[in-house]
N, C-alpha and C positions, 0 to 999 in steps of 0.2 A: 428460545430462538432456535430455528433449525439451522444444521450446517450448510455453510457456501459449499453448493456442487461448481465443479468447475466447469464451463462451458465452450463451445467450439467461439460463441459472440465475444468470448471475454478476450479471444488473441488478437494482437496487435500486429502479427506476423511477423515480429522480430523475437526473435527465440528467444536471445537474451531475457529479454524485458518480460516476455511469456513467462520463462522458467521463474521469474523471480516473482511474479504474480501467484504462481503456484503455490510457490513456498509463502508467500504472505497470507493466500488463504490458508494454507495450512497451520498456519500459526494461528490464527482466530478460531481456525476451528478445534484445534487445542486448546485454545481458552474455554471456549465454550463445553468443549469434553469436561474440563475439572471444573467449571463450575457447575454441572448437572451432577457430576458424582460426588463432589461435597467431598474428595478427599482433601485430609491437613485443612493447613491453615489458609481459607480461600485466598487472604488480603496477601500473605506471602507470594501463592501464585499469579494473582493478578500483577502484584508486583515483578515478580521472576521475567513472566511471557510480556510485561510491559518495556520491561527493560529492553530483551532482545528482540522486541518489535521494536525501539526506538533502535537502536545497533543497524536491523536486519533494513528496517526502514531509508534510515541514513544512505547507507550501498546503495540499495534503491533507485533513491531518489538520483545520486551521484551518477549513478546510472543511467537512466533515461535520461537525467541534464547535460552530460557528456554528448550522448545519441543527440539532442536538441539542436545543442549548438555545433554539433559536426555537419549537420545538415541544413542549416539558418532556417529551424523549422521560425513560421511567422511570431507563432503566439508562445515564443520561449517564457519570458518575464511574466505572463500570466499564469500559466502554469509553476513556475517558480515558486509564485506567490502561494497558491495553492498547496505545493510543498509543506514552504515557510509553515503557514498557519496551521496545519496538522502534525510538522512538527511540535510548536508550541503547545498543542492543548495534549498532544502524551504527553509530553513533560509537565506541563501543569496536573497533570493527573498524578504523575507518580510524584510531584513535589507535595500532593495533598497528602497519597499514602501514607509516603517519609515521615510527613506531620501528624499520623496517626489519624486523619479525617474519614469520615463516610463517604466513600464515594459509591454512585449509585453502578455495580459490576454489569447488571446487566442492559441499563440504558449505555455504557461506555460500551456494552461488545454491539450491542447493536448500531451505533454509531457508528465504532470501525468498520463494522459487515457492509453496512450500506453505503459510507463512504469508499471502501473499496472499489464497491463493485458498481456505484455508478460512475468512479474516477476513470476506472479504465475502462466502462461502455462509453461513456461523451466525451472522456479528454485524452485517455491512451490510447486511445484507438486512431484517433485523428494525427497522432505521433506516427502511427504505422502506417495510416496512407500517407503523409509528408514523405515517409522512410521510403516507403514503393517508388513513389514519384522519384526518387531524387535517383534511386538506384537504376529506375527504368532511362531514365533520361541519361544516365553514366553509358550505362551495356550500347542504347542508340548512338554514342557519340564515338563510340570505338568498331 
């Protein structure tokens, strides 16, 4: 897998939520670093970067869902849900590790990579034009 470059399409114009995209690709692409380099113990690391991608993820989410409902974006609870369910399958991942299971490292990064990055081209992005609009409509009202 090649590394997530980051891109001008990926921003959502809310800094916030930008900055923390950043550091999410950054994290994947650390994953991707030590599993190319084959240092230690892979399943250790997969475990490590899994953990604080479930942590770093959580804030995240917390994040953009706060932004959501401050602004009655429409399609809160879907997005939500969307959340939800990639919470659950890290954690089913790292519950397999725990269990000392195979999991397959590099279909798991490739899943994050592309879930990432088509989350926030079709569904975080539509958070940052609700976010424009609402703000644009605030600046006209005053």
């Amino acid at each position: 897998m090649t590394q997530i470059k980051w891109q001008q399409a990926f921003e959502t114009g809310i800094s916030q939520v930008d900055e923390q995209h950043k550091k999410l690709v950054e994290m994947i692409n650390r994953l991707d670093a030590s599993l190319h380099h084959g240092v230690g113990n892979v399943t250790e690391q997969v475990g490590k970067v899994l953990i604080s991608l479930v942590d770093y993820t959580k804030y995240h989410f917390d994040t953009e869902e706060k932004i959501m409902k401050e602004i009655g974006f429409e399609f809160y609870q879907q997005h939500f849900t969307m959340h939800e369910e990639l919470r659950h399958q890290i954690v089913s991942i790292l519950k397999r590790l725990k269990e000392g299971e195979t999991v397959g490292v590099y279909e798991m990064l490739s899943f994050l990579s592309e879930w990432l990055v088509s989350h926030i081209l079709e569904e975080d992005r539509k958070i940052g034009k609700a976010y424009a609009q609402v703000h644009l409509q605030t600046e006209k009202a005053q």
